[in-house]
PDB file of the backbone (N, CA, C, O) and the ligand in Angstrom, with CONECT records:
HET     ZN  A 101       1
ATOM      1  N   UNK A   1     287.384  26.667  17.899  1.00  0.00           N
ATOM      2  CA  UNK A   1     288.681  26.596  17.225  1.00  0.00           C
ATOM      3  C   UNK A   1     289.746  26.063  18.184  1.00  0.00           C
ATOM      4  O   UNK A   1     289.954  26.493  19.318  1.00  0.00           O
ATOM      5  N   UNK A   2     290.575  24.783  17.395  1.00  0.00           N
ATOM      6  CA  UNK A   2     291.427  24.689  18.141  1.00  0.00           C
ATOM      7  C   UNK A   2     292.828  25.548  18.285  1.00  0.00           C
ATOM      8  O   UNK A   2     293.441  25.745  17.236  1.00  0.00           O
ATOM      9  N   UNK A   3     293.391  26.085  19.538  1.00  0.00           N
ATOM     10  CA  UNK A   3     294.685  26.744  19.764  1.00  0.00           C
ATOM     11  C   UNK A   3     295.853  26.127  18.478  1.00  0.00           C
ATOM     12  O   UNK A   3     296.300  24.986  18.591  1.00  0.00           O
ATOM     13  N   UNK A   4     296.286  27.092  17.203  1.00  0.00           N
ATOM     14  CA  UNK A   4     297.151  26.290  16.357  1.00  0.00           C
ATOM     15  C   UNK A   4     298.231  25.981  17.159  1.00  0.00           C
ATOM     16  O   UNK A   4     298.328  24.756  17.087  1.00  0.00           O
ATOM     17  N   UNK A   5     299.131  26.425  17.911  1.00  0.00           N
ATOM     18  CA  UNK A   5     300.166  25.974  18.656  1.00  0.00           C
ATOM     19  C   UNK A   5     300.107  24.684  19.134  1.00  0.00           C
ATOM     20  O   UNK A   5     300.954  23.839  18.844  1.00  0.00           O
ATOM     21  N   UNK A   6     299.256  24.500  19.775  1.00  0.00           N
ATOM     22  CA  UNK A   6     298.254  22.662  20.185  1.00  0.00           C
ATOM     23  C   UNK A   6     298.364  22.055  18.925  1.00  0.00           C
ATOM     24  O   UNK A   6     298.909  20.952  18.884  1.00  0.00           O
ATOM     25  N   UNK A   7     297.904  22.621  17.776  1.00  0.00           N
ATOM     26  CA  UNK A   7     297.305  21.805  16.748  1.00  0.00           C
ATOM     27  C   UNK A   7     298.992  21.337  16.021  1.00  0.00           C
ATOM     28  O   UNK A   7     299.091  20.309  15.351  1.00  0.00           O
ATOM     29  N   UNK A   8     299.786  21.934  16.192  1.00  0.00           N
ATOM     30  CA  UNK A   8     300.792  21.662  15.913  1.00  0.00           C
ATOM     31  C   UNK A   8     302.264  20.863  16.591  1.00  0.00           C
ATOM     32  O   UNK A   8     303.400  20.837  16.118  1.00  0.00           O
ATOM     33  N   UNK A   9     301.833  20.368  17.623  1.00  0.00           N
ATOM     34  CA  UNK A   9     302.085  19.605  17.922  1.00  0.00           C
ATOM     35  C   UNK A   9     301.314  17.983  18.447  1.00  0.00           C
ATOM     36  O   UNK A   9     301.797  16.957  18.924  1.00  0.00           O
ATOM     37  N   UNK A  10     299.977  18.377  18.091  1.00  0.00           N
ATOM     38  CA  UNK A  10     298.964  17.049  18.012  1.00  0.00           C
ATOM     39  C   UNK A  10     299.142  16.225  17.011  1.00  0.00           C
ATOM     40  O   UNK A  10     299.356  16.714  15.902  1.00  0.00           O
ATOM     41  N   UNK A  11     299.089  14.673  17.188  1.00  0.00           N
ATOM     42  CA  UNK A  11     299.723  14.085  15.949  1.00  0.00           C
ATOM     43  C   UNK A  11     298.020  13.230  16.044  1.00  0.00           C
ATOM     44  O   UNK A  11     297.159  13.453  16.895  1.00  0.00           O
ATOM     45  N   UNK A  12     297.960  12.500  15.189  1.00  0.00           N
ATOM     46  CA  UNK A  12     297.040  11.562  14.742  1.00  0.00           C
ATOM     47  C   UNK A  12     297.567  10.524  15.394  1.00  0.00           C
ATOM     48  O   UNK A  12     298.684  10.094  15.103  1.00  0.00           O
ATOM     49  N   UNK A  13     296.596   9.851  16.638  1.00  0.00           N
ATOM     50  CA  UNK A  13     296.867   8.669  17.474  1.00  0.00           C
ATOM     51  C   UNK A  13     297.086   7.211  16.941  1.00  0.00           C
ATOM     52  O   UNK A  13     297.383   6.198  17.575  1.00  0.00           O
ATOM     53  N   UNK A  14     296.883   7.368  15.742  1.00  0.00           N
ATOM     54  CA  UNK A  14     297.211   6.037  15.050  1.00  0.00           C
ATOM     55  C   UNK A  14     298.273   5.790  14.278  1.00  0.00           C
ATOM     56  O   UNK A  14     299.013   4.807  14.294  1.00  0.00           O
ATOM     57  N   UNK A  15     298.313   7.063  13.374  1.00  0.00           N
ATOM     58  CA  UNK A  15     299.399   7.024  12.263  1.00  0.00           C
ATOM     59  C   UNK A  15     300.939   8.146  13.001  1.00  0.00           C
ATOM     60  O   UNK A  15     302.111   8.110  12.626  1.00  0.00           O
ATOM     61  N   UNK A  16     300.352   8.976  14.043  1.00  0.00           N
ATOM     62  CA  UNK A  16     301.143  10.088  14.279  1.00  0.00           C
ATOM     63  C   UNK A  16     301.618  10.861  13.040  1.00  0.00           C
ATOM     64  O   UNK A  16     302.815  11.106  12.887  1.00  0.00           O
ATOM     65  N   UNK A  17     300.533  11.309  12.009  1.00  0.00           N
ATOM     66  CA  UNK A  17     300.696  11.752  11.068  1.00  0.00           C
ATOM     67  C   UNK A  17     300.049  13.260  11.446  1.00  0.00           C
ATOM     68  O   UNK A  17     299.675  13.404  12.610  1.00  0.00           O
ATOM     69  N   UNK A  18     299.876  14.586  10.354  1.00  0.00           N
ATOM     70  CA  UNK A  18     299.475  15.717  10.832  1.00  0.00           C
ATOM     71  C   UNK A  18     298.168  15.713  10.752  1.00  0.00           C
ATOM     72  O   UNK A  18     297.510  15.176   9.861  1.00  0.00           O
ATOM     73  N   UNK A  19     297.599  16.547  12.047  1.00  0.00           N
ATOM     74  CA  UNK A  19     295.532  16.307  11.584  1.00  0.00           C
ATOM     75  C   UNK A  19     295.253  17.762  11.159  1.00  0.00           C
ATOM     76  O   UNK A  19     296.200  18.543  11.247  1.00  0.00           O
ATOM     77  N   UNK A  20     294.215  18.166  10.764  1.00  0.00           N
ATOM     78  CA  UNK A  20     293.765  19.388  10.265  1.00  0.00           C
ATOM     79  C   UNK A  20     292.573  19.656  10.954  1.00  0.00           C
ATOM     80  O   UNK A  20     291.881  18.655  11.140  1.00  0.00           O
ATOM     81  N   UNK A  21     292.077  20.847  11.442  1.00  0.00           N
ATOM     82  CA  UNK A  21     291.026  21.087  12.238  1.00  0.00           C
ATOM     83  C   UNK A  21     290.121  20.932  10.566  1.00  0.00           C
ATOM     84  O   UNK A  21     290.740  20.908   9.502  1.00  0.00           O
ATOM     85  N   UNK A  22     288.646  20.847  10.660  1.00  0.00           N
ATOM     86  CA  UNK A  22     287.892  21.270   9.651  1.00  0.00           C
ATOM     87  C   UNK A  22     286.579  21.117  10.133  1.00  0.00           C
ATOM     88  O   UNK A  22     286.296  20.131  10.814  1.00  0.00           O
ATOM     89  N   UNK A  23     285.551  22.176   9.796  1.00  0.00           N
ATOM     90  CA  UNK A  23     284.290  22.144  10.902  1.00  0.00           C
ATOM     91  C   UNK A  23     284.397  21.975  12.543  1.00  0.00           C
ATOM     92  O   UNK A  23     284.745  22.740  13.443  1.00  0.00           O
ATOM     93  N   UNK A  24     283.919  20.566  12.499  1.00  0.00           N
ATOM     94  CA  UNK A  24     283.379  20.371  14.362  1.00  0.00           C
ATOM     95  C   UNK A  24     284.607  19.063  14.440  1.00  0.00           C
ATOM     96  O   UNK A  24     284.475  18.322  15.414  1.00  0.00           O
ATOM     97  N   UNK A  25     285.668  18.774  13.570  1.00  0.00           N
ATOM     98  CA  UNK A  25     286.673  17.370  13.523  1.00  0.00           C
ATOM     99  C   UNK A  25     288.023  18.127  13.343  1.00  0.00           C
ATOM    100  O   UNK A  25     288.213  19.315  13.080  1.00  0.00           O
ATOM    101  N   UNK A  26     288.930  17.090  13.561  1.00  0.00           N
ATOM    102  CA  UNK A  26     290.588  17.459  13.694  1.00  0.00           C
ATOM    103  C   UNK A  26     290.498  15.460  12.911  1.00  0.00           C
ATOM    104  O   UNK A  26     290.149  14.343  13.293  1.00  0.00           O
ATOM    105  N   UNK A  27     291.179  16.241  11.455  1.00  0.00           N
ATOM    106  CA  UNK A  27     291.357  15.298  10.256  1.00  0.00           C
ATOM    107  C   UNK A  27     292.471  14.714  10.253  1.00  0.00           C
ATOM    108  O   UNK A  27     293.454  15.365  10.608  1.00  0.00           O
ATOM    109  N   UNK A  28     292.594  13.573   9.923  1.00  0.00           N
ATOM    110  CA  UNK A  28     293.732  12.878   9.485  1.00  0.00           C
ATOM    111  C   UNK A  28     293.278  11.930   8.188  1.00  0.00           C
ATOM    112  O   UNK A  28     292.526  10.958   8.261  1.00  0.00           O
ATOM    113  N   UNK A  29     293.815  12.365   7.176  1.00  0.00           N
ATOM    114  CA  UNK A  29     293.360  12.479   5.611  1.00  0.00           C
ATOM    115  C   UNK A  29     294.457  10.897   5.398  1.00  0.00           C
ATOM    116  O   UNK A  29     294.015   9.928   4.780  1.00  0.00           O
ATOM    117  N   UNK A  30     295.655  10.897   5.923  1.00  0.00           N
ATOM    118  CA  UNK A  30     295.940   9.508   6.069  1.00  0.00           C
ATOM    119  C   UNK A  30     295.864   8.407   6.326  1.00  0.00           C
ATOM    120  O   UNK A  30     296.453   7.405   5.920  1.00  0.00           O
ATOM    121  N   UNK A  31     294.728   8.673   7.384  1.00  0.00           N
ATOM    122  CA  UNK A  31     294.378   7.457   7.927  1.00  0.00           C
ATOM    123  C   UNK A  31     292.797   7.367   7.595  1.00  0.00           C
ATOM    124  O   UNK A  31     292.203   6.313   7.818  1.00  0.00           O
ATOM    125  N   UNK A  32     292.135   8.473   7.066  1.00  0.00           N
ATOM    126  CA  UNK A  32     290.694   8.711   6.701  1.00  0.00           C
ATOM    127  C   UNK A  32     290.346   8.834   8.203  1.00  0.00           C
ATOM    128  O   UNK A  32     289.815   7.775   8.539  1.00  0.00           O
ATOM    129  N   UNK A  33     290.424   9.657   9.200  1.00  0.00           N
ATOM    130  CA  UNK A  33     289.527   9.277  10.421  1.00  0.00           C
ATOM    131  C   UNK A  33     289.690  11.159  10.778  1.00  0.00           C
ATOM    132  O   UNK A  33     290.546  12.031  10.628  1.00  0.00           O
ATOM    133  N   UNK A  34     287.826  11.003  11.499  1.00  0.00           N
ATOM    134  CA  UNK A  34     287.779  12.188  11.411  1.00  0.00           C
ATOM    135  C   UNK A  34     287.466  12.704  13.167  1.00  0.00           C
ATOM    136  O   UNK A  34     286.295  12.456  13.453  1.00  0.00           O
ATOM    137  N   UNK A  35     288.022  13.160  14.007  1.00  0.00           N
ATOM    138  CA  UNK A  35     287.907  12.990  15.557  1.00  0.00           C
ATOM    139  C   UNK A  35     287.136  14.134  15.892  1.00  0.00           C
ATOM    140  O   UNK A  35     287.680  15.232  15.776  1.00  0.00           O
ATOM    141  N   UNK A  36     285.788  14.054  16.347  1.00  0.00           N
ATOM    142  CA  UNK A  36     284.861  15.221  16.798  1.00  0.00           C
ATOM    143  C   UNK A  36     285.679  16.283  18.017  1.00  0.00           C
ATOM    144  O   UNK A  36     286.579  15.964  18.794  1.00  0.00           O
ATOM    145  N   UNK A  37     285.260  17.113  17.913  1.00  0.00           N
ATOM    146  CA  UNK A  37     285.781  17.986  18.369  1.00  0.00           C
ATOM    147  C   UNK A  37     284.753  18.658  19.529  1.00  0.00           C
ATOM    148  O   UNK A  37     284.052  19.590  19.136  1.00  0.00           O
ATOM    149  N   UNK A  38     284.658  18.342  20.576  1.00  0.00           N
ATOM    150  CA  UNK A  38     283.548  18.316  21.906  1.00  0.00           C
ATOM    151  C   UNK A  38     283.203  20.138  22.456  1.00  0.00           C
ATOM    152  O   UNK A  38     284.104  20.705  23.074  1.00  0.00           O
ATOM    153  N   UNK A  39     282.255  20.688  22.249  1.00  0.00           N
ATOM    154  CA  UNK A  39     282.536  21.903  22.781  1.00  0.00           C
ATOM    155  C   UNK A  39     283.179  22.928  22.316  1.00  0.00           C
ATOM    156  O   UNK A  39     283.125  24.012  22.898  1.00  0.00           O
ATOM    157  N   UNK A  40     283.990  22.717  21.032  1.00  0.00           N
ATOM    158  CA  UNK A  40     284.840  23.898  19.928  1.00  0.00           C
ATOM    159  C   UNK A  40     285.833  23.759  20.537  1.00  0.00           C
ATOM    160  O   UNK A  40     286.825  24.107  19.897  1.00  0.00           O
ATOM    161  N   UNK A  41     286.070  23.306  21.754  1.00  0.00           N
ATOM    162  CA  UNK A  41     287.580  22.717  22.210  1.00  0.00           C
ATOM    163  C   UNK A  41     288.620  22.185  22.318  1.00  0.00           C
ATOM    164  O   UNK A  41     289.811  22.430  22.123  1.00  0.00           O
ATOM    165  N   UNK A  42     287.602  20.897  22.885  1.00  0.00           N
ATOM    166  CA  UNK A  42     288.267  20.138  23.132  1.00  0.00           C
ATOM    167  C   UNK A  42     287.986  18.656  22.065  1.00  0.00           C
ATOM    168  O   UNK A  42     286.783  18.405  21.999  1.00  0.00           O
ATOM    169  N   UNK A  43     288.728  17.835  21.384  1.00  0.00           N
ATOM    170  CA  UNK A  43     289.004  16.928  20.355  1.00  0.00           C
ATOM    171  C   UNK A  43     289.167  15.768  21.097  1.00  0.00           C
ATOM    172  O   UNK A  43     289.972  15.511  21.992  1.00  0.00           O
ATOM    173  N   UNK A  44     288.348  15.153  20.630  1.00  0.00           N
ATOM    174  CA  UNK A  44     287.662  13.962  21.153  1.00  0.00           C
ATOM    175  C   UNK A  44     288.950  12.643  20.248  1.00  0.00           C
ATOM    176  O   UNK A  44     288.614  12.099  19.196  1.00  0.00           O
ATOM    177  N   UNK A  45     290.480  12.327  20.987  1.00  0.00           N
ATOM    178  CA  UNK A  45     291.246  11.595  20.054  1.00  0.00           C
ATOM    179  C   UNK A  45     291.387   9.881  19.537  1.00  0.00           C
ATOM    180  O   UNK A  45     292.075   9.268  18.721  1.00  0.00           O
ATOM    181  N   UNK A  46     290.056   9.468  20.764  1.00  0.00           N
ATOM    182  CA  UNK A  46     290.014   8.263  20.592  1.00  0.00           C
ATOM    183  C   UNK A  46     289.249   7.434  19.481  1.00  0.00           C
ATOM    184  O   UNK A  46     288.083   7.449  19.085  1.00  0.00           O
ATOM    185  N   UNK A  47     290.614   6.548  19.063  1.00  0.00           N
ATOM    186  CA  UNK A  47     290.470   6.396  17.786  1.00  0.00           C
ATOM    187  C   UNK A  47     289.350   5.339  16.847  1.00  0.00           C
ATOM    188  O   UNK A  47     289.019   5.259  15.664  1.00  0.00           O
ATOM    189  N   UNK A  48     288.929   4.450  18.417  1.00  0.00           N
ATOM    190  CA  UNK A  48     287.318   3.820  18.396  1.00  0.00           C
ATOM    191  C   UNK A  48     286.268   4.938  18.039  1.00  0.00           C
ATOM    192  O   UNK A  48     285.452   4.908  17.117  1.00  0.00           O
ATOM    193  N   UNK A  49     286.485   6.014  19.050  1.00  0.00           N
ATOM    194  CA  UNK A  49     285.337   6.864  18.653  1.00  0.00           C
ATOM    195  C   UNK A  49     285.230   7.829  17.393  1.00  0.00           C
ATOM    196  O   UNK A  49     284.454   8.783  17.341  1.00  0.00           O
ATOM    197  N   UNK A  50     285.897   7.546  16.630  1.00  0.00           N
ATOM    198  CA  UNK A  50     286.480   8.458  15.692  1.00  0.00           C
ATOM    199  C   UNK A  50     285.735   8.261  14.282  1.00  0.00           C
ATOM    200  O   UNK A  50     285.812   7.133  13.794  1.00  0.00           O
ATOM    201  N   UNK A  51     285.151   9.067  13.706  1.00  0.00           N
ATOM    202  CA  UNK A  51     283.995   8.627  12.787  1.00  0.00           C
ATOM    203  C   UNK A  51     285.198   8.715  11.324  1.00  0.00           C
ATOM    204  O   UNK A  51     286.083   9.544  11.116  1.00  0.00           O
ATOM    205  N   UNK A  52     284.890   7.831  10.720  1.00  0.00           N
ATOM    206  CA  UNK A  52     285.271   7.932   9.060  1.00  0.00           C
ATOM    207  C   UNK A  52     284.795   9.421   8.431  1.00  0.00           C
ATOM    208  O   UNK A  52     283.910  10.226   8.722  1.00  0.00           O
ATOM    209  N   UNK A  53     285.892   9.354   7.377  1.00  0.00           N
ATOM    210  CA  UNK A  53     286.286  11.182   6.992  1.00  0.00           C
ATOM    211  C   UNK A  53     284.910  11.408   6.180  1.00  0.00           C
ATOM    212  O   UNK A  53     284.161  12.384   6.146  1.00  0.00           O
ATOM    213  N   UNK A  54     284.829   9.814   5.364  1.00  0.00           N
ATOM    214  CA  UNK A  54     283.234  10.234   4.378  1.00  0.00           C
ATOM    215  C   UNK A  54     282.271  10.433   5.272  1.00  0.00           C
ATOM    216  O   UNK A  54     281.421  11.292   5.038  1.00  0.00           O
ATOM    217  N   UNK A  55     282.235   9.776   6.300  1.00  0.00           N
ATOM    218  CA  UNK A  55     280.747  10.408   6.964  1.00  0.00           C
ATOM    219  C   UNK A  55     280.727  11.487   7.367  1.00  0.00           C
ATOM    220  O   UNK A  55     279.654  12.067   7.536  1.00  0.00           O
ATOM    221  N   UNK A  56     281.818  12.014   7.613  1.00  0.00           N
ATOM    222  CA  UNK A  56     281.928  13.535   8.575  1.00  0.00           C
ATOM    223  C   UNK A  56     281.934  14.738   7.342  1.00  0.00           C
ATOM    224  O   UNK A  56     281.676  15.920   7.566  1.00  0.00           O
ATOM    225  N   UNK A  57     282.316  14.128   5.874  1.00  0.00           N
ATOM    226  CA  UNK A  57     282.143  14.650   4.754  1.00  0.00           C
ATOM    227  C   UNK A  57     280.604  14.812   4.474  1.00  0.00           C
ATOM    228  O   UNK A  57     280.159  15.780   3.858  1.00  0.00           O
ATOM    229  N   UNK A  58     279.970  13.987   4.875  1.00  0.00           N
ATOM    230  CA  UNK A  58     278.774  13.896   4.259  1.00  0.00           C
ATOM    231  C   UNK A  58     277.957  14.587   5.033  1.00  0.00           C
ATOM    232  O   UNK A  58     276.983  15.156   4.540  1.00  0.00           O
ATOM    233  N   UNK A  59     278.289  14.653   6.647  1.00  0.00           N
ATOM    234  CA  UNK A  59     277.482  15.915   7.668  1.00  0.00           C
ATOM    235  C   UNK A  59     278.163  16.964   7.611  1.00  0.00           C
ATOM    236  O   UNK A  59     278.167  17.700   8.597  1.00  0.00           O
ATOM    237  N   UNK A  60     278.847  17.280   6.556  1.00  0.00           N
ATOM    238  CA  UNK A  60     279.150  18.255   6.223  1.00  0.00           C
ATOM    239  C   UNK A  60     280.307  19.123   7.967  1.00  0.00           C
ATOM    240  O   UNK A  60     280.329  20.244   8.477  1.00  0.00           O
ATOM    241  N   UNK A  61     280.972  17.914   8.232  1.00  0.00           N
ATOM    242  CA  UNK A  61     281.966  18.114   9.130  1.00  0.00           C
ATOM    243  C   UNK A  61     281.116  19.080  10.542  1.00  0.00           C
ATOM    244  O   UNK A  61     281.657  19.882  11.303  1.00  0.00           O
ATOM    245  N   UNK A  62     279.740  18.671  10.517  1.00  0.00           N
ATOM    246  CA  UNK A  62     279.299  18.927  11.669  1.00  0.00           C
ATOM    247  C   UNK A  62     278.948  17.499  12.611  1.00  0.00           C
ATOM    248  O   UNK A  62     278.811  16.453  11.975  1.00  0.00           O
ATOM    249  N   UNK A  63     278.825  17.465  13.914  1.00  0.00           N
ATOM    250  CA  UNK A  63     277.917  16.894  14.759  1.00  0.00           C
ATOM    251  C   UNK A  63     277.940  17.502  15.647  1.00  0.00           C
ATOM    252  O   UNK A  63     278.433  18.573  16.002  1.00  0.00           O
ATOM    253  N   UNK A  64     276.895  16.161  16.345  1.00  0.00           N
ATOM    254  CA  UNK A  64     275.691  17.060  17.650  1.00  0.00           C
ATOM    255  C   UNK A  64     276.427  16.448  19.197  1.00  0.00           C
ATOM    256  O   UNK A  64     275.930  16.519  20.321  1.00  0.00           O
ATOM    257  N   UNK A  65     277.648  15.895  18.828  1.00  0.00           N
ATOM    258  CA  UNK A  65     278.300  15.250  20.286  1.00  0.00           C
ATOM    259  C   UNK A  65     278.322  16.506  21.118  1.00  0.00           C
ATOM    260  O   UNK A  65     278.462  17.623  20.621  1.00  0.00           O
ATOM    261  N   UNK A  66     278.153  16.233  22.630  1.00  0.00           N
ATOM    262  CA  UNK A  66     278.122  16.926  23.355  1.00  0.00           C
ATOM    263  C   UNK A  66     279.306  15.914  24.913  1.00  0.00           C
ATOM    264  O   UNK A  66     279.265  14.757  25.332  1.00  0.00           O
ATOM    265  N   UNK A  67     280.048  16.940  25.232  1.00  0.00           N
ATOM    266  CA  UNK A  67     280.169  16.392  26.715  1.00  0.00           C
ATOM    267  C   UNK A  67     279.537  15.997  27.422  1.00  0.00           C
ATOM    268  O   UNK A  67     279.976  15.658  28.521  1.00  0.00           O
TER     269      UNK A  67
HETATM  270 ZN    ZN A 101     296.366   9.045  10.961  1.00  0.00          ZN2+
END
């Protein structure tokens, strides 16, 4: 889980719009991009690496990224 205090001031690196933690991603429903979340920690914000919301919908907002 990410710290909400963090999460509330984290913006979405593209749109600087609000993201939403959900599963193993920190969402941005505006821009459709879904940013893995490394370790239950730490949020992986780069926006190359950043998988589309349907796929992360479709693994059911899990993956297997590891540090
Ligand atoms: Zn965005």
């Amino acid at each position: 889980m990410i710290d909400k205090r963090l999460l509330d001031v984290m913006a979405c690196p593209r749109c600087k719009g609000n993201i939403h933690e959900k599963g193993m991603f920190l969402l941005c429903r505006k821009c459709g991009l879904a940013f893995p979340i490394l370790e239950e920690t730490v949020p992986n914000m780069i926006i190359d690496e950043a998988w589309p919301l349907s796929k992360a919908e479709e693994s059911e907002f899990r993956h297997d990224m590891k540090l």
